[in-house]
Each structure stands twice: as structure tokens, then as C-alpha cells.
C-alpha positions in Angstrom: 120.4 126.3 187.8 121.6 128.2 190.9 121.3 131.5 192.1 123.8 134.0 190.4 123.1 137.3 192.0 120.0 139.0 193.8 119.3 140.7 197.2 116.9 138.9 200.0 116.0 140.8 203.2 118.7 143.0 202.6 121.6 140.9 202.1 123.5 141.2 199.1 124.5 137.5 196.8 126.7 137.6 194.6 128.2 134.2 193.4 129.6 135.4 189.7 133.4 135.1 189.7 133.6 133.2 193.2 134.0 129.8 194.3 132.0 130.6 197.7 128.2 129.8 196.6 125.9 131.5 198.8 121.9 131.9 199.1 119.4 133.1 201.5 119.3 130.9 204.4 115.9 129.2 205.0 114.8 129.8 201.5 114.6 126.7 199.7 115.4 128.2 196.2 114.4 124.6 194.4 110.5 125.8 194.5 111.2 128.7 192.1 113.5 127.7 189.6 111.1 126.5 186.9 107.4 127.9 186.4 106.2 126.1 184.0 107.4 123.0 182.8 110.9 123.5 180.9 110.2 126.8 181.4 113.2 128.4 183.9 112.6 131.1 186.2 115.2 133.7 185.3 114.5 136.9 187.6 112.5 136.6 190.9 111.2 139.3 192.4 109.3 140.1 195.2 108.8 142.7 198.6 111.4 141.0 200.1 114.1 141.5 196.9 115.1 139.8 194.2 116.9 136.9 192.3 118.5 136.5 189.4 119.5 133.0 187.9 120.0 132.8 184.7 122.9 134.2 182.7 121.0 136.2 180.0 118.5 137.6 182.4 117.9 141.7 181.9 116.7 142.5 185.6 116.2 146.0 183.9 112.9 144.6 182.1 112.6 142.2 185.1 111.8 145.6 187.0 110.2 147.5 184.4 107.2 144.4 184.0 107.0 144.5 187.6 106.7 148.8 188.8 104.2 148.6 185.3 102.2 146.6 187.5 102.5 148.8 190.4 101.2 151.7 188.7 98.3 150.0 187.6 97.5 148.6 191.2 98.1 151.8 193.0 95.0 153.1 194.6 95.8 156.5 194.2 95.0 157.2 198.1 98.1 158.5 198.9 100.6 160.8 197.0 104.2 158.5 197.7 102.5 155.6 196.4 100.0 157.4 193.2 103.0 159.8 191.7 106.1 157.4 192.8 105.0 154.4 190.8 104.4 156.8 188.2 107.9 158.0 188.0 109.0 154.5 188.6 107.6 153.1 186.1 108.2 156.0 183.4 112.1 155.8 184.4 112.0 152.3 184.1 110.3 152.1 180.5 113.0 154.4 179.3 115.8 152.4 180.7 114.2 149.5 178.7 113.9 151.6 176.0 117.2 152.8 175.7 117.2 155.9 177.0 119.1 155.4 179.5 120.6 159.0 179.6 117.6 160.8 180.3 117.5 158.9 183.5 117.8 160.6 186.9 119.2 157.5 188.7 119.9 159.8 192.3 115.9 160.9 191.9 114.9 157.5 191.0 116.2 155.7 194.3 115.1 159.1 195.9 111.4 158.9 194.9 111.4 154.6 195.9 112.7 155.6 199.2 110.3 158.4 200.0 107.4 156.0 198.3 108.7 153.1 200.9 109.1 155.3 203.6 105.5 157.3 203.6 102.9 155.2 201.8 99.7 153.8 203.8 99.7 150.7 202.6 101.5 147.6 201.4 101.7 148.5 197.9 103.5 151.7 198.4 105.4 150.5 201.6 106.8 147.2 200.1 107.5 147.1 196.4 110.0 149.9 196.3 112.4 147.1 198.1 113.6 145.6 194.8 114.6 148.6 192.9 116.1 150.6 196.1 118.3 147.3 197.0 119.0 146.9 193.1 120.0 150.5 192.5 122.5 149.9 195.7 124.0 146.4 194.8 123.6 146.1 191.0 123.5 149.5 189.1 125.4 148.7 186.5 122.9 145.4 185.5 119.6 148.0 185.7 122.1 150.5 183.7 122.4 148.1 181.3 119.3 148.7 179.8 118.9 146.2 177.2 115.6 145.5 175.5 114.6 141.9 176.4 114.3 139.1 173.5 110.5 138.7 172.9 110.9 135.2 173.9 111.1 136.3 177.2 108.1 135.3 179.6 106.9 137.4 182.7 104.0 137.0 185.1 102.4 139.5 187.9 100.6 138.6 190.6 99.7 141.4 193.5 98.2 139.6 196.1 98.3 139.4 200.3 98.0 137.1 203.3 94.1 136.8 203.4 94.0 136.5 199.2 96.6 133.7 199.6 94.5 132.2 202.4 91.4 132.0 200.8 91.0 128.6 198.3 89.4 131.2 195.6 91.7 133.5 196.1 89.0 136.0 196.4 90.9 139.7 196.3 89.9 140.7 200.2 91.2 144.3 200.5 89.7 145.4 197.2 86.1 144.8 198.1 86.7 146.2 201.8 88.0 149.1 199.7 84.8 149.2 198.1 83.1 149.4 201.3 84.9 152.0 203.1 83.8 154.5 200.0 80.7 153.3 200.4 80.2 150.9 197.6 78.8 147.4 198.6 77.0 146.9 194.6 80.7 146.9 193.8 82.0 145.2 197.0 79.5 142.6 195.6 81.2 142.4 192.3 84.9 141.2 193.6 83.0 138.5 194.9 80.9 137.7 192.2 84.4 137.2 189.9 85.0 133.8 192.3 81.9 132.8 193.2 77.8 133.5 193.2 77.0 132.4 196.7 78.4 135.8 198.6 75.8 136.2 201.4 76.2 132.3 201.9 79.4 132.4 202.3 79.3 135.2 204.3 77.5 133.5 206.8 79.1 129.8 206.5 82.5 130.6 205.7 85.4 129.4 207.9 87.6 132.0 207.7 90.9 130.9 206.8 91.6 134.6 205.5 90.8 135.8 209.0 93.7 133.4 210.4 96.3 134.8 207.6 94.9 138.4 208.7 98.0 141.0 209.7 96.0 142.8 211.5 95.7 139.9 214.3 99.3 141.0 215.1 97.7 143.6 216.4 94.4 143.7 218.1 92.5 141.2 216.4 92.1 140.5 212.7 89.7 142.0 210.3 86.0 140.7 210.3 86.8 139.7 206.8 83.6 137.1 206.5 80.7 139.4 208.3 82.0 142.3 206.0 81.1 139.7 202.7 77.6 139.1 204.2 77.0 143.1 204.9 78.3 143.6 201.2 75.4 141.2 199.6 72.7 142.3 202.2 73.3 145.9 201.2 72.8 145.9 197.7 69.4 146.9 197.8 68.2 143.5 195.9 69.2 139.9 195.5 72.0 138.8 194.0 70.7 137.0 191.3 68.9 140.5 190.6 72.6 141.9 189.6 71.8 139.4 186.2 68.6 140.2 185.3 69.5 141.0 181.2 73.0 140.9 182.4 74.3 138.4 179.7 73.3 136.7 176.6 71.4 133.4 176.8 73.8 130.7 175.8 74.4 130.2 171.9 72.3 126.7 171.1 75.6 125.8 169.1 78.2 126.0 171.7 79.5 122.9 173.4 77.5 121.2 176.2 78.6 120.6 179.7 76.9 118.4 182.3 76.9 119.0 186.1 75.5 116.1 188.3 75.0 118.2 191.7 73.8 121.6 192.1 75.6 121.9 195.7 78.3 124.8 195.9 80.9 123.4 194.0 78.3 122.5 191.3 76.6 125.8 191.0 79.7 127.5 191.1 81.3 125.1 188.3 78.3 126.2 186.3 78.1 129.4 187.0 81.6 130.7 185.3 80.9 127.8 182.4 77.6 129.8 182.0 79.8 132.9 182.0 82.1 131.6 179.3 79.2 131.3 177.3 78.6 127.2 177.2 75.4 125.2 177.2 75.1 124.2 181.1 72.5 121.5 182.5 72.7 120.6 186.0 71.4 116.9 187.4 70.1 117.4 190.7 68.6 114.6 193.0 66.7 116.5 195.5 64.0 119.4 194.5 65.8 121.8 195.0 69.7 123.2 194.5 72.2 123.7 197.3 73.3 120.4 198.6 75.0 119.6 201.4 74.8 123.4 202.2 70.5 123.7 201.8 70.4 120.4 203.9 73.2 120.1 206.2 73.4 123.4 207.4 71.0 124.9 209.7 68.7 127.8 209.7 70.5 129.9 212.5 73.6 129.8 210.1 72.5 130.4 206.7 68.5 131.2 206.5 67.9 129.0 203.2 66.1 131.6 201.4 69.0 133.6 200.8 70.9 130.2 199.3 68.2 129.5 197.3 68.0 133.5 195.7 71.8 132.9 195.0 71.3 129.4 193.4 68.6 131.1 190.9 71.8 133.0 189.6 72.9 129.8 187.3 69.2 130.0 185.9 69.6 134.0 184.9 72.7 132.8 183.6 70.5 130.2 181.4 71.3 127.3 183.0 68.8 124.3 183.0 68.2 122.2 186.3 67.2 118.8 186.0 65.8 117.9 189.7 64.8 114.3 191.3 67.8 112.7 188.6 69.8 110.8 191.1 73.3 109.5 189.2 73.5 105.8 189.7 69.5 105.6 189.8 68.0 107.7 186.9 71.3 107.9 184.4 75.0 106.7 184.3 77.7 108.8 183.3 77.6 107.5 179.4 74.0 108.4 179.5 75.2 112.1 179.4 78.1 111.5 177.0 75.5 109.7 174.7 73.0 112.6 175.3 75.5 114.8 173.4 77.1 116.6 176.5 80.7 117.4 175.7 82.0 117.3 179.2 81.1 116.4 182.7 81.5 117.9 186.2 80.7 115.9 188.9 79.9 117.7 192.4 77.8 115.0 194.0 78.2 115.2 198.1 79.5 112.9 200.7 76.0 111.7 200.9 77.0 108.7 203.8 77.3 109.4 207.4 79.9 107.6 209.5 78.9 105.9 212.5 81.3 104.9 215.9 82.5 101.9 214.5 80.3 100.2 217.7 79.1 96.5 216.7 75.5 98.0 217.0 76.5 100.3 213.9 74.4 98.3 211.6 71.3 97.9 213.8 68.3 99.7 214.1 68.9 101.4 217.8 66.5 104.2 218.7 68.1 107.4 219.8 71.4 106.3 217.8 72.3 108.2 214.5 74.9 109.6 212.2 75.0 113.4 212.1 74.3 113.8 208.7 71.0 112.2 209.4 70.2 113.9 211.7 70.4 117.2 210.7 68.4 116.2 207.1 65.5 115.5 209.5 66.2 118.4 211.8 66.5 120.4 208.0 63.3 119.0 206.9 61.1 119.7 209.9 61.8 123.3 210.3 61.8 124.3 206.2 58.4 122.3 206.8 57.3 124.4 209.8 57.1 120.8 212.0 59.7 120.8 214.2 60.9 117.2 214.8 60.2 116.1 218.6 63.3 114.4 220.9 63.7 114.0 224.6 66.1 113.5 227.0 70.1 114.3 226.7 72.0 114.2 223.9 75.6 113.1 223.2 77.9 114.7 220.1 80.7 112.8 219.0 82.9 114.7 217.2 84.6 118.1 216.9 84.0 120.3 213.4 82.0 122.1 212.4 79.2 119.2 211.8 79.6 118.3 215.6 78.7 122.3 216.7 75.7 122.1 213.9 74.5 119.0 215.5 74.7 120.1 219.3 73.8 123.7 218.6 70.4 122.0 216.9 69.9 119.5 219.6 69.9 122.2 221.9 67.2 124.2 220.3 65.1 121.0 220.2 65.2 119.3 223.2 64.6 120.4 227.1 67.4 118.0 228.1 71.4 118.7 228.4 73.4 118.5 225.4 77.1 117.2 225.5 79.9 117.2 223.1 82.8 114.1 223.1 85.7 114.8 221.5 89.4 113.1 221.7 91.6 116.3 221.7 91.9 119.6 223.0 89.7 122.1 222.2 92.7 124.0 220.7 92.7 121.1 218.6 88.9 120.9 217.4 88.4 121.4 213.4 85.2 123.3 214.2 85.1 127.3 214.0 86.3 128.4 217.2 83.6 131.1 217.5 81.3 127.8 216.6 82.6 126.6 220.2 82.1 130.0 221.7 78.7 129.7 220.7 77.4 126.6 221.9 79.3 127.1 225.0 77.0 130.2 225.1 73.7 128.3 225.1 74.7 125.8 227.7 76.4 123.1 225.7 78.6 120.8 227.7 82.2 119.8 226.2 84.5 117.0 227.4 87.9 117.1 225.5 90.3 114.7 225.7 87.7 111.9 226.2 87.0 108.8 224.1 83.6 107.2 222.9 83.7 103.2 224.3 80.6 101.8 223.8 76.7 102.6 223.6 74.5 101.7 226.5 71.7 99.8 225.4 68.5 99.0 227.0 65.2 97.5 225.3 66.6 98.8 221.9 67.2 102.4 223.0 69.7 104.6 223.7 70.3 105.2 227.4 73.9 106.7 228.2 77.0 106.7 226.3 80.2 104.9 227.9 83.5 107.5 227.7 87.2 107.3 229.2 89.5 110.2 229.6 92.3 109.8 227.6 96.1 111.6 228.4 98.3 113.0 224.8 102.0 111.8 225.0 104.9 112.2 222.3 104.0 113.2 218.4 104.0 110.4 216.1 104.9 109.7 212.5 102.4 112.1 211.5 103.2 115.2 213.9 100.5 114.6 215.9 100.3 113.8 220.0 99.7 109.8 220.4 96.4 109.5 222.7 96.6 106.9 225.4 93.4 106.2 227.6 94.0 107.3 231.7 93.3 103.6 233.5 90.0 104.0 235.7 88.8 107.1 234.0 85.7 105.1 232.3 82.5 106.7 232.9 79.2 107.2 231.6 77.5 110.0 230.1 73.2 109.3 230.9 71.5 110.2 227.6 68.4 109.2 225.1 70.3 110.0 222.1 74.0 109.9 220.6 75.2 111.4 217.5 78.2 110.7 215.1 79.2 113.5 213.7 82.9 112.4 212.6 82.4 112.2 208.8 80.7 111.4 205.9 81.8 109.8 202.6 81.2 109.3 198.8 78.5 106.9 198.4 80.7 104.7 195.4 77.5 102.9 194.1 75.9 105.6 192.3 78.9 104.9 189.9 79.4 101.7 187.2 82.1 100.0 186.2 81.9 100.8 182.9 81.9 104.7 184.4 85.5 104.3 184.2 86.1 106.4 187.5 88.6 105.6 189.8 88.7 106.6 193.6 92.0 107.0 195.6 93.3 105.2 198.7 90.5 107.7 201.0 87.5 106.2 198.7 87.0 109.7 197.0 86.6 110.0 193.1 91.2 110.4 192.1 91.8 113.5 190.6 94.7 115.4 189.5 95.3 118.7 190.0 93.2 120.3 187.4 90.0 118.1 188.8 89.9 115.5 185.8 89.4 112.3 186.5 90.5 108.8 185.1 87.4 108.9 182.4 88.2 111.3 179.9 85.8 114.9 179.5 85.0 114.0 183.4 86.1 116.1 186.2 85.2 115.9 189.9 85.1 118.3 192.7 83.9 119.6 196.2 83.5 117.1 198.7 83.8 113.8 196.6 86.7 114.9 195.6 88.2 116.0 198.9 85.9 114.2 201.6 83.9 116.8 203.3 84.9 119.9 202.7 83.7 123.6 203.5 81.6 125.9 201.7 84.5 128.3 200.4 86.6 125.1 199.4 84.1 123.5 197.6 83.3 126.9 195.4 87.1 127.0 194.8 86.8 123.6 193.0 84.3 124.3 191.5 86.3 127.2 189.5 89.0 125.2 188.9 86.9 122.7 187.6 85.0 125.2 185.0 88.9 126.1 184.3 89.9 123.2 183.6 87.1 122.2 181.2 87.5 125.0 179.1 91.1 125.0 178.3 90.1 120.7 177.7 87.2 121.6 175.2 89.7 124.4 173.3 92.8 123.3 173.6 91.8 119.2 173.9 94.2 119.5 177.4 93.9 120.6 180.4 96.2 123.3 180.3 98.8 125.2 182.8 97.0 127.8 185.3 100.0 130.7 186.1 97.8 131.5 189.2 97.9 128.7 190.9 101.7 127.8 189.8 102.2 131.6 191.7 100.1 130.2 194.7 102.3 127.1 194.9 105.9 129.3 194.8 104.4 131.7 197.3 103.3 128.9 199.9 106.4 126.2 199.4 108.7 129.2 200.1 106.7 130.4 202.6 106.8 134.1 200.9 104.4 135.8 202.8 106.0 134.8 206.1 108.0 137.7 206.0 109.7 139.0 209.2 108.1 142.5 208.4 106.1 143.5 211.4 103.0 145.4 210.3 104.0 149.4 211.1 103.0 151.1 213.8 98.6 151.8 213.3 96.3 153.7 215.7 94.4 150.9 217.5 91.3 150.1 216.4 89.2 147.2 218.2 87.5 144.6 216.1 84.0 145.7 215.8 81.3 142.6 217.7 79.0 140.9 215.8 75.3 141.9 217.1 73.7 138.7 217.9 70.4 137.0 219.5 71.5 136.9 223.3 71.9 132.9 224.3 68.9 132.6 225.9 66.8 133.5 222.7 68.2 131.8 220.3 68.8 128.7 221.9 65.0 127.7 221.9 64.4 128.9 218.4 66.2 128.9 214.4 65.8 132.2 213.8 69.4 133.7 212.3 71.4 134.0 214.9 73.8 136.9 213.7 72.7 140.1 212.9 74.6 141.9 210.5 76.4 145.2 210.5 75.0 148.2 210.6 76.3 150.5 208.0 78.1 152.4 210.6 79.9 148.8 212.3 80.6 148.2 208.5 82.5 151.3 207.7 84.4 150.9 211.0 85.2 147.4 210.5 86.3 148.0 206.9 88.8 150.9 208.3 90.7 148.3 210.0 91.9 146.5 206.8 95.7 147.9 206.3 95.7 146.2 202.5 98.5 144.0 203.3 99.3 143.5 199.9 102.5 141.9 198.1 103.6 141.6 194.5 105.2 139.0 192.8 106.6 138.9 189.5 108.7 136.3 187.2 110.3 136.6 184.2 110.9 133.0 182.3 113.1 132.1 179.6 109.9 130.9 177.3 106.6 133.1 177.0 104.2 131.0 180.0 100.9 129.9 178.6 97.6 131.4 179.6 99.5 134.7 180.2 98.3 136.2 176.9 95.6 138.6 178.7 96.6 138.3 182.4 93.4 139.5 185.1 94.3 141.5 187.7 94.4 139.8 191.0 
């Protein structure tokens, strides 16, 4: 198939009756010919026009589906926008209808320009494109008016930068709009459709819909995290509380689902199975649920009461924990198939921390440990109220986020300096740049562009680290700037104790042979896109899946995961997921990169974070930010300019799992 006719950022293609083929130029039109498999895409549309490839496609109902989903997602906040998808949308169900003479076609593009022209926000501002630029290139197809076979397929989805951003595709503007009225119960409850962890993960998460933010091409972009945290924390109650008699306790008949790890990407696996109405048990090792989140991350961050108030949700919900069951120790994976379970989700962490790679590695060598290890004892010691005891200086290796935990906890425990090695820029770091900013703030040494070499060993203990400077030359293969070391930049950093915080991995031996799982070439458990593993009814996810991953990724797996072993326990397949498949056309053809500047907007500065000053909180692991006041909260919220974008196809089969599509 190849494009036929269509208009993209206001050029007009025509290549009917002509042997000079033209498309868009940078659009790579191969990512949205087919949606499904065998299924063609037949109309495109989206802010930034519309295409049309196939020979019988009706762009009239192409345009009628999509302005139907307009009215629905208008807020109402502004009168272009509330009455002119309205009268869209009723013009366009009668040109579909064949009433095509009752149709005030000069109105009509009238009403999309003024609704274009004078709307507040991305709704109103951007879909009218398609239908103006339609009405002036093609009236006679939208005149047409032909109803369209019922075969036809069609699929909505009204989404934005942030939405796209974030792996659960959380909808970002709609709970800020719940928070500018005033409304955080509800605020809540956009969350709580993606995930039951919404204070953690307003505390821990890394912000990837901050990055995608339009408001950063302005002043700064919208304190989208902080706002999630001041959403749970005003509630009035816990979050688990929001269940209390909410739901039904699940059916003793209904299928039975295993989950062997209660860490984020278990609970929230369980949590929407729980939802669906299944039998969930979850096989926990330690005493208690959270995972790598209750042990890895510390108390300034993410007080652990609040994880553990959000974990109690999946027990509301009528899900059974199982702790001290260790897989590999206490059961094997056709334990639980011979227990009766129907289907497994495995969410176990990267449980092994990653040394240097010195030839010490392996021996005992006081003041010489892996982060992960660290922070469990660091972990322990303050939940315990015993604070463990180190002296000296310490030395991070490493640069994300695990490398800021470890030297933001060193700092609070020790009387000595605290340094941080890492190979590459600090431009270049993995770890949350405010994560920098804040160990920077509590004294916390960095050396970028410098290179472990060697422990320096005396009696069996840790006494300085030895480092070289290194220089970065040309990209290679993989895009990235070769490191070369600067000759006679070796040096030594004096210390009692050096940390590797450069990984973790899957520890493979809590699995058999006769498991039947396989791992890929990175030694995590092989998936394929829907999470199921080589072993049929098993499906993996979070950080043994992945390698480490963050809080916010690992939840998104998690709800793929419960996804996926739904549609395999009804439909014996996993099936096809229309979201995602969206996801996929809107990233490979980079839709949302649009050349669009955001409009002109009174300036409104991005409201700071009240925090413990440096010298407070660096000798103690009380929480660290603060939280909004309700006041900072409304003003941060009325920065959010609801960037949003919709996107609509219309396929030449119906696309499955369409048959009652959510609102997104």
C-alpha cells in the first residue's frame, strides 16, 4: 500500500491520477500501514492532518469516529472547544448518515476555525486541523458521505507528550485537572486505573513525563511527580482505605493466578488480576511486600510506611500473601502449576549485586561491597532503629540512581567525605538529575570522566581506591563517545570503604531445568512482548525481565502482564493490545514531535519543592521533601496547558479488543 491522498502539516498529497508519487518528507509512512496483523490502515488521522491509503476508504466516517471522540473528551472549559465539537460532531453524523443536504459546509469549516483559533487547550486548539485542511483539499471525498461497510475497523486514542512518556501511560493532565478544581480523592483515581502505589511513586518516580513536558519550552516543565504525591497525601486517608468494601472478594471458582514477588511489578500484576475478579496468591521471600523498592530504597526517598499502606491494597482486594517462600528454595515453578494455579507471574528482583570486576571480587575485603548490599544493611538498621556504624571516606562507583542512594546514605552515616566515580559526564549520568543536585547539596564529591583501576588493599581492608581520568573521542558503533584513559592521570582516592553500585542481576538459580524458562543474551528471564515466557501460562516482568529497572517501569509490566494473562486464560492467546500498537505508530513516527510551538502563555515559574535544608538532612533519614502545600499544589497544577493530541485509525477489518474501548 502507498499513500493515495491526505494533508500533513499543511501540504496537500495527492497521488490519484499522477505518475509523480509524493509523501511527507521525514515521515516514514511504513510504521502505519498495518495495525494489526493483516489488518491495513486505511485513514490516518491525527493534529497534524490526515492520510488516506486505501481505495475504498470513506474519510467522511474516518472524521465522524474521530470529532465523536472529541466531543466526548472536551472538558467543557471553554466555549470554542464545548459547543464546536458539538456541532462538529452533529454535522459529521449526518454527513454519515446521509443527510448530507442539511449540512452547512461554509459554518462547519467556520465553527473548526474559530474552535482552532480560540480554545485553551490542545484539544480545542489541535484537532480541528484534519477537518479544516479536509474541507479545503478534499470536499468532495467528506461530501461523499457514504455510510461505511460494518467491516470497517476504527480506533481512538487522545493522548499527550507526558501520557506517551510515561511506561503506564498514566492520563497526566486529567488528574492535574482534578487538582486544579480541587479534587485530589479523584486525582487519586486516574492513578489508581494504572497502578496502586501513587504516593510511592510520587516520591521515587523518575520522571520521564517531566522530560516530554511542553511546558519546559517555556520556563520549566510541570512538577508532574510531586503533584502525584500531593494527590495521595491529600486524600484525607490511605490509599488502601479508598477499598475498604470497595469490591467483591474473589469468586472461590474463578481461575487462579500465582505471583512469585510482591515488589512493584508484582503487586501491581496482582492488583488489576484482583480487579478482574481472579483468585490471586502472591509468594513472597522476605516478611514483608515491596521488594527491591521496601529494601533498596531509602527512608529520605520513600518513608516505608506509606509503601507498605499501599501494598495492603492487594489484600483489600482479597489477595493472599505467602511470605518467607523463596522460589528455587521453598517451591519450583511446577509446584504451583500442580497446586492448581492456572497461570504464573513472575516479578522476582535482580537480587545479585555487581562488583568492579577487580581480582579481589570474590574475597572477603573489609570496607569493599556491592551497592545492593549495602543499602539492605543500611535498610535494615534504620527500619530497626540501629543505625549501622562506618568510618572513614567512602567511594561510589557508579552513576544512577543506585549510585546517588548509596552516597546520599553514606553521607548520612559516616563523619568522613563521600565521593562519587563515574566514567562519563554528568550530562551523561542515568541518575535523576535533581538526585545529583542533591547530593551535591550535602557535600558529596563527584569526579566524572574518571575510571575505577584497582582497590588499595592493606591487612585485608579497604584503604583508597586507585582512579585515572579518562578523555571521550569519536562515537562508536553504538552512538556513544569511545573513552580513552589521559596517560599520567592515575591517582588515588584515600578511603575505608568502596561501593559498586553499577548493577544488579537475576539470580538464575532460583530456577530448574525442568522450569522450562529461558533467559536472553543479558541473562534476564526472554520474553516477548506480551511478558510470556518460553514455559507456557508463565509470564515475567519488572526487573528480571528488564535488568533493573525503575519503580514506574516495573508497575507498567506489571499491567501488561495482568493483560496479558487474561486475554491467555479467555481466549487461550495472548491477544493484540490496540493501545500499545497506538503507542508504537506514535513513537516510530515520532508523532508528537511536532513543529507546533506551544502558544504564547502568561509565564508562570515552576513552583520549588519545600525541603529539609542540606545541613539537616544530611545527618539524619527523615523525608527529605516536604510536599505541597495546597496553595503550591493549585499553582503548580495551573501550569499544566493539557497538551493533548488525538489519534484515530480506521482499518479494513474490525481490530480486536476494541469492542468496549476505555478512554485514555
Amino acid at each position: 500500500m502507498r499513500l493515495l491522498y491526505g494533508v500533513w502539516d499543511s501540504v496537500v498529497y495527492d497521488n490519484r491520477n499522477t505518475e509523480e508519487y509524493r509523501e511527507p518528507e521525514g515521515l516514514e509512512l511504513k510504521n502505519l500501514l498495518q495495525f494489526n496483523n493483516g489488518n491495513p490502515v486505511m485513514t490516518f488521522i491525527s493534529n497534524r492532518g490526515f492520510l488516506v491509503f486505501h481505495p475504498h476508504a470513506n474519510l467522511a466516517f474516518a472524521l465522524a469516529e474521530y470529532y465523536k471522540r472529541v466531543k466526548n473528551e472536551s472538558c467543557g472549559k471553554c466555549t470554542p472547544c464545548r459547543s464546536g465539537s458539538i456541532i462538529i460532531d452533529q454535522a459529521m453524523q449526518k454527513i454519515v448518515g446521509g443527510q448530507i443536504g442539511e449540512v452547512d459546509w461554509d459554518s462547519l469549516l467556520e465553527v473548526a476555525r474559530m474552535m482552532r483559533n480560540t480554545s485553551f487547550c490542545g484539544v480545542g486548539q489541535t484537532t480541528p486541523v484534519a477537518l479544516i485542511e479536509a474541507l479545503k483539499a478534499f470536499p468532495d471525498e467528506i461530501k461523499k458521505g457514504a455510510k461505511a461497510p460494518r467491516a470497517f475497523g476504527h480506533y481512538e486514542v487522545m493522548t499527550a507528550p507526558c501520557i506517551e512518556a510515561c511506561p503506564a501511560h498514566v492520563n497526566v493532565p486529567r488528574y492535574i485537572d482534578y487538582l486544579k478544581a480541587g479534587r485530589p480523592e479523584l486525582a487519586t483515581g486516574v492513578v489508581l486505573k494504572h497502578y496502586p502505589l501513587v504516593g510511592s511513586c510520587g516520591r521515587v518516580c523518575v520522571r520521564l513525563c517531566e522530560h516530554a513536558c511542553r511546558r519546559g519550552q517555556l520556563e520549566a516543565p510541570v512538577d508532574i511527580k510531586n503533584l502525584k504525591r500531593y494527590a495521595s497525601d491529600s486524600i484525607g486517608v490511605s490509599v488502601n482505605d479508598l477499598f475498604n468494601n470497595a469490591f467483591e472478594q474473589p469468586s472461590e471458582f474463578a481461575p487462579k493466578i500465582a505471583i512469585v514477588g510482591a515488589g512493584p511489578s508484582g503487586l501491581t500484576c496482582a492488583y488489576h488480576l484482583l480487579l478482574k475478579g481472579y483468585q490471586v496468591e502472591i509468594f513472597e521471600a522476605q516478611r514483608k511486600p515491596g521488594g527491591m523498592a521496601l529494601v533498596g530504597i531509602p527512608q529520605y526517598r520513600l518513608p516505608k510506611g506509606i509503601l507498605l499502606d499501599e501494598a495492603d491494597t492487594i489484600a483489600k482486594l482479597g489477595g493472599k500473601f505467602h511470605y518467607g517462600r523463596a522460589l528455587g528454595k521453598d517451591f519450583n515453578i511446577e509446584d504451583l502449576f500442580d497446586e492448581g494455579f492456572n497461570a504464573i507471574f513472575i516479578g522476582v528482583g535482580c537480587a545479585k549485586g555487581m562488583k568492579l570486576g577487580f581480582p579481589e571480587d570474590d574475597q572477603e575485603i573489609q570496607g569493599y561491597s556491592n551497592g545492593l548490599n549495602f543499602l539492605l544493611k543500611v535498610e535494615k538498621g534504620v527500619v530497626e532503629g540501629d543505625w549501622p556504624s562506618f568510618s572513614g571516606d567512602f567511594v561510589i562507583v557508579g552513576g544512577g540512581n543506585v549510585a546517588m542512594d548509596c552516597s546520599r546514605s553514606a553521607v548520612r552515616l559516616t563523619k568522613g567525605k563521600v565521593h562519587v566515580v563515574y566514567r562519563r559526564t554528568e550530562k551523561q549520568a542515568p541518575a535523576d538529575p535533581a538526585e545529583i543536585r542533591a547530593a551535591k547539596e550535602e557535600g558529596i564529591e563527584f569526579h566524572f570522566l574518571t575510571a575505577q583501576k584497582g582497590l588499595v588493599i592493606e591487612d585485608g581492608k579497604v584503604v583508597g581506591l586507585k582512579c585515572v581520568k579518562l578523555s571521550m573521542g569519536e562515537p562508536d558503533a553504538s552512538g556513544r563517545a569511545k573513552l580513552t584513559e589521559i596517560p599520567n592521570t592515575e591517582f588515588i582516592i584515600p578511603c575505608s570503604n568502596v561501593i559498586s553500585a553499577i548493577g544488579q542481576r537475576i539470580d538464575q538459580s532460583i530456577f530448574e531445568e525442568k522450569d522450562g524458562i529461558l533467559f536472553d543474551k543479558r541473562g534476564n528471564i526472554s520474553v516477548n512482548e506480551s511478558l510470556a515466557t518460553s514455559r507456557p501460562g508463565v509470564f515475567a516482568g519488572g526487573d528480571c525481565a528488564t535488568g533493573p529497572t525503575t519503580l514506574i517501569g516495573g508497575m507498567a509490566q506489571g499491567q501488561t502482564a495482568a493483560e496479558s494473562i487474561h486475554e491467555y486464560l479467555t481466549r487461550g492467546s495472548v491477544g493484540f493490545e490496540p493501545r500499545a500498537r497506538m503507542s508504537q505508530m506514535i513513537k516510530k513516527s515520532k508523532l508528537l514531535e511536532d513543529s507546533e510551538r506551544c502558544l504564547p502563555s502568561m509565564e508562570k515559574a515552576r513552583i520549588a519543592m519545600p525541603e529539609l535544608a542540606p545541613e539537616v538532612r544530611s545527618s539524619s533519614f527523615d523525608e527529605v521533601e516536604l510536599g505541597f502545600t495546597d496553595a503550591q499544589a493549585k499553582a503548580e497544577a495551573d501550569r499544566c496547558m493539557r497538551c493533548y493530541r488525538l489519534f484515530g485509525v480506521v482499518t479494513q477489518l474490525p481490530i480486536p479488543g476494541t469492542e468496549a474501548q476505555a478512554s485514555q
